[in-house]
N, C-alpha and C positions, 0 to 999 in steps of 0.2 A: 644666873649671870655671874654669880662672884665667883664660883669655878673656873667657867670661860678668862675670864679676867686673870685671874691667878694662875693661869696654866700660861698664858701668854705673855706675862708676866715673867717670866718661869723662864720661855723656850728667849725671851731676847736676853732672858739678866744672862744665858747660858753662852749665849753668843756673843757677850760684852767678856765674860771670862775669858773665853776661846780666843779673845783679839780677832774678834770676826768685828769688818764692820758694820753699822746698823743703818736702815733705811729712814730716810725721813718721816714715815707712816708708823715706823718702829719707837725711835727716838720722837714722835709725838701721843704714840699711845703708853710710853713709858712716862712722859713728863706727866701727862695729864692723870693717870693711873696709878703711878708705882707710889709707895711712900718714903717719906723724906728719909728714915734709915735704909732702905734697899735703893734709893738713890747716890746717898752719901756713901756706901758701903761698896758700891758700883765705881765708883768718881776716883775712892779714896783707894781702890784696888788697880787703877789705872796708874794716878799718881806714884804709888809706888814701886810701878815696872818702871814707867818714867824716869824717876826718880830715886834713884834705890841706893843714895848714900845718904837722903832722907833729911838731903837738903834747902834751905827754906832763904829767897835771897829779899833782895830791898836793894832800892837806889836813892841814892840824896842828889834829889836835882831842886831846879827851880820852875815857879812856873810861872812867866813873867805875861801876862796880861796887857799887850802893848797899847789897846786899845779899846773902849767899851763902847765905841759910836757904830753903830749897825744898823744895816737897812733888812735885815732878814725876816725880822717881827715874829721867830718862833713862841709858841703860846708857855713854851716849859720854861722860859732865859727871864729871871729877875736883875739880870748883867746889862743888856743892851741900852742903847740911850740912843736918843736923837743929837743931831747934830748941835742943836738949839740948845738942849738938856743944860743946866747949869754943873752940871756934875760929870759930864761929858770930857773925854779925854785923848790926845796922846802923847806918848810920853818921848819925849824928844830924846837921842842916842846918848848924852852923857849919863842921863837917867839910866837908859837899860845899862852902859857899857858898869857903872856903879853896882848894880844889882848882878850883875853875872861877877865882877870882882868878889863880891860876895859870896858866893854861890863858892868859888873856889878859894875862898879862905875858911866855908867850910869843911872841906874836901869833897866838895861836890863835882858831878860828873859831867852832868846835863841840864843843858837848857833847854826846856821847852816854852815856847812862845806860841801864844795861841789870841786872837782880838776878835775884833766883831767886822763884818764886810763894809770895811769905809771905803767909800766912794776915793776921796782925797788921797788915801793912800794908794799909790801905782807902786809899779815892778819893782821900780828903779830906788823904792823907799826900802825896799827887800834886800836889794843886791847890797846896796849902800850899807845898809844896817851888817849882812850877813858879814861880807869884807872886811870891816871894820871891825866886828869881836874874834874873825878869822887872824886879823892883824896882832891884834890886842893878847887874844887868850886861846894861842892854837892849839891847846888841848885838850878846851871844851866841845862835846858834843853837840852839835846843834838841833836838837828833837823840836821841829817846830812844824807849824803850820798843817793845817787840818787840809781833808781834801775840800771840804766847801771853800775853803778859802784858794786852794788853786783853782779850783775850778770859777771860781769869780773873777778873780786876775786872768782867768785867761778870755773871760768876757770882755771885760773892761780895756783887756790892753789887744785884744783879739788876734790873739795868737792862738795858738794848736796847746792842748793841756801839755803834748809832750816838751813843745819848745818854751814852757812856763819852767816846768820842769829841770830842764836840761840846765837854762840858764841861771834857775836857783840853785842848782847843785854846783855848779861851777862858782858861783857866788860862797859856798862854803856851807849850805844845807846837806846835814848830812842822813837825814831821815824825816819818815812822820808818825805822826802820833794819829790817832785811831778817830778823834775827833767827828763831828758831824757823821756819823753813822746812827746815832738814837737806832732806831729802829730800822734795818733793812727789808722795808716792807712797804709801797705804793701807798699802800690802801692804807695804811697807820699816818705815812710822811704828809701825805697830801691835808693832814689834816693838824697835826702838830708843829710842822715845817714847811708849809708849802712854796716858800721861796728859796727853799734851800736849793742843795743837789738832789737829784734823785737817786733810786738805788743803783740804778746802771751808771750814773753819775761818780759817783762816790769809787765804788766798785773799778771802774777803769781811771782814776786817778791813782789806783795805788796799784794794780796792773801797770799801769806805766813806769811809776817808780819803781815798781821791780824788777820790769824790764831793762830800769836805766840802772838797775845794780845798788839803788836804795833800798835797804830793811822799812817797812813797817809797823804798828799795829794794829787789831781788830779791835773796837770795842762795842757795847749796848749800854744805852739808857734805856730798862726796862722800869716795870713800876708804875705806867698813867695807864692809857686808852688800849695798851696790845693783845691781841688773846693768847694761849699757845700756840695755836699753828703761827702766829708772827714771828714766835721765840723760836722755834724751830725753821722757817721759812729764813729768817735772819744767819743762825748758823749752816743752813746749807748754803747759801750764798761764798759765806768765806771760807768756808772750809772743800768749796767748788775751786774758787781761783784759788787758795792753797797746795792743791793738788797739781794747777797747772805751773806754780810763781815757784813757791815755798819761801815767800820773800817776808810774810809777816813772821815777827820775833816772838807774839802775844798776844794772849786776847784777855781784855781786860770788860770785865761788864760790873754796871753798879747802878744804884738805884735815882728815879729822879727826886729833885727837893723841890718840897713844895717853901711857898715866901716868896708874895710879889711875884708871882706869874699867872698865866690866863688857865693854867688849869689846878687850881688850888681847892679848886671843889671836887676834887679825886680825894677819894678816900688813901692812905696811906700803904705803902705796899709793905708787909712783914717782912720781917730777918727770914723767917721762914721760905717767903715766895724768894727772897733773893737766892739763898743757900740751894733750894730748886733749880734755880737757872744755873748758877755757878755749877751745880754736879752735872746736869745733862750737859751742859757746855763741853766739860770735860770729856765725857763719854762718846756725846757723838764726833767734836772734832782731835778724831784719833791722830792727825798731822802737825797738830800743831804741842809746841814741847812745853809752853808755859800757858798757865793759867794764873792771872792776878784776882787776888781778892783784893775788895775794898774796904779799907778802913776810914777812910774819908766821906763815905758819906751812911757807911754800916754802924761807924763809932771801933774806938778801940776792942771794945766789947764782942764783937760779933765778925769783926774782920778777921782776927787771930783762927775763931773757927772755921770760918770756910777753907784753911789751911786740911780740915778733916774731911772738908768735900771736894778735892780736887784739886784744890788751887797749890803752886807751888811758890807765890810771891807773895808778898805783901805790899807789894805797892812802894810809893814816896815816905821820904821823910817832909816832902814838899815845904821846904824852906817858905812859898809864897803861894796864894792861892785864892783868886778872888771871885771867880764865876759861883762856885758851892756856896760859897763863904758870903756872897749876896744876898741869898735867900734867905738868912737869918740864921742857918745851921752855924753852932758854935765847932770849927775845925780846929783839930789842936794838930802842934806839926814836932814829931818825937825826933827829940837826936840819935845819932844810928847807935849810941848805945842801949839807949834805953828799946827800938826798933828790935835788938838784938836778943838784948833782957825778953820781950815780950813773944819774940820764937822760940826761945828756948824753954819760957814757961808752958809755953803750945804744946812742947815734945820735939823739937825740930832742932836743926844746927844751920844756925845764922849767917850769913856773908854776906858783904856788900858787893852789889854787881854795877855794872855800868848799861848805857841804854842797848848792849848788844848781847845783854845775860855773861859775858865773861867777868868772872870771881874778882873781881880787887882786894878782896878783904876778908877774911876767913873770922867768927868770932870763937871760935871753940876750940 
């Protein structure tokens, strides 16, 4: 059998050289087979066709948390709260308009805004908020809102997802972030999120933003209840409407934390299983130009390496950040010097990007 194995092994690693692409039966008897150095070795030969001035970037944004009142009840979110909650929150617009002034006294680029499905909050709290930091600070990006969360708004105020859409962008939304994806996979969601979106759900929320000329990103919460074929089932998904759109910018995946949520009797998933997904991520989604590793919930320690498995980002300097940061994980948030210092310790040359990968900042 270990022949078999190692020969097949063999004829796909030869195919990933080639720039051939791989089939999902391919890329899942690779994840679950190959080992972690003919993984990373695979990833890290990709990234540097990609990549080949061996460039490494980062963005300083914020990630402003407008809200932690949700009626979603996912089992993985030590974030959510009832309305009732005494610790229950939202934060009224001189609050955010202070926090994104912020944000751009750091030299920061983007905002992203991301809360929990309040009832209370409609369209019209969106538009008003968006108009108003559009008025204020028209050179901030606006990276907000998850597709569960339009896809809610579009229940609540019973509109068509595209005219949720349409009308937030014209409000001054100028992309999304990858949000509420955890897992693109039925059989996983239904059991970890089952009030969420679904995968077809999710999926045609940012289909339509790319339709309407909005970038996205992909991302995964791996790490609790998935098996591989989910981990694989998940990337052919986006890397399906990537071929059709080409509208995501990113695919960003990282691990979930346990602290205060309904699944904390899951054993702990290793740097190792992460550095697994991050390399076949790479590998199978041959369309898409970036890959983010996670330092935020990998630690500084183990982020910087996934730089060797594929990844060509490093993620935020995340000025703010309170979803991770609930659970008990202690998040540290590095200024883009130090960001810079810690690629260049990698092997890499540093720059700061904005939410669209174009260069702002060069550190080398």
């Amino acid at each position: 059998m270990g022949n078999t194995v190692s020969s097949d092994i063999d004829a796909i690693f030869s195919k990933v050289i080639q720039d051939k692409r791989i089939s999902y039966e391919e890329a899942l008897y690779l994840f679950e087979h190959a080992d972690l150095n003919t993984l990373g070795l695979l990833a890290n030969h990709i990234r540097k066709k990609k990549h080949q001035d061996n460039l490494v970037t980062f963005v300083v944004d914020r990630n402003i948390n407008y809200t932690n009142i949700c009626v979603a009840g996912c089992k993985f979110c030590a974030f959510q709260r009832k309305k009732t909650d005494k610790d229950a929150y939202v934060l009224d617009f001189e609050q955010i308009y202070k926090k994104v002034e912020e944000l751009l006294k750091w030299g920061g680029t983007t905002l992203l805004m991301q809360g929990g499905l309040n009832p209370d909050l409609r369209l019209d709290f969106y538009t008003t908020l968006f108009k108003g930091i559009k008025e204020r600070f028209p050179q901030v990006q606006i990276h907000s809102l998850s597709a569960t969360e339009i896809n809610y708004l579009s229940k609540i105020e019973k509109l068509s997802i595209q005219e949720v859409l349409k009308i937030l962008k014209d409000s001054g939304l100028d992309s999304l972030p990858g949000g509420g994806a955890e897992i693109l996979s039925d059989e996983v969601r239904v059991f970890i999120s089952s009030n969420k979106t679904t995968t077809n759900q999710w999926l045609e929320v940012h289909r339509l933003a790319h339709n309407l000329g909005m970038k996205t990103t992909a991302t995964m919460m791996c790490g609790h209840i998935e098996k591989p074929k989910h981990i694989i089932e998940h990337l052919e998904h986006i890397r399906k409407l990537q071929d059709i759109t080409k509208g995501f910018t990113a695919f960003i995946p990282w691990t979930f934390q346990k602290g205060g949520t309904k699944l904390d009797y899951l054993p702990d998933a290793t740097s190792v299983y992460y550095l697994r997904v991050l390399a076949i991520a790479r590998i199978y989604l041959d369309n898409f130009g970036n890959i983010q590793t996670s330092h935020v919930t990998q630690t500084m320690k183990v982020g910087p390496i996934g730089l060797h498995f594929g990844a060509n980002d490093l993620g935020s300097t995340m000025i703010e950040e309170n979803v991770v940061s609930s659970t008990g994980l202690q998040v540290s948030y590095p200024k883009p010097e130090k960001m810079a210092k810690i690629i260049k310790e990698a092997g890499f040359k540093p720059a700061q990007r904005d939410t669209y990968y174009k260069i702002i900042k060069k550190f080398y």
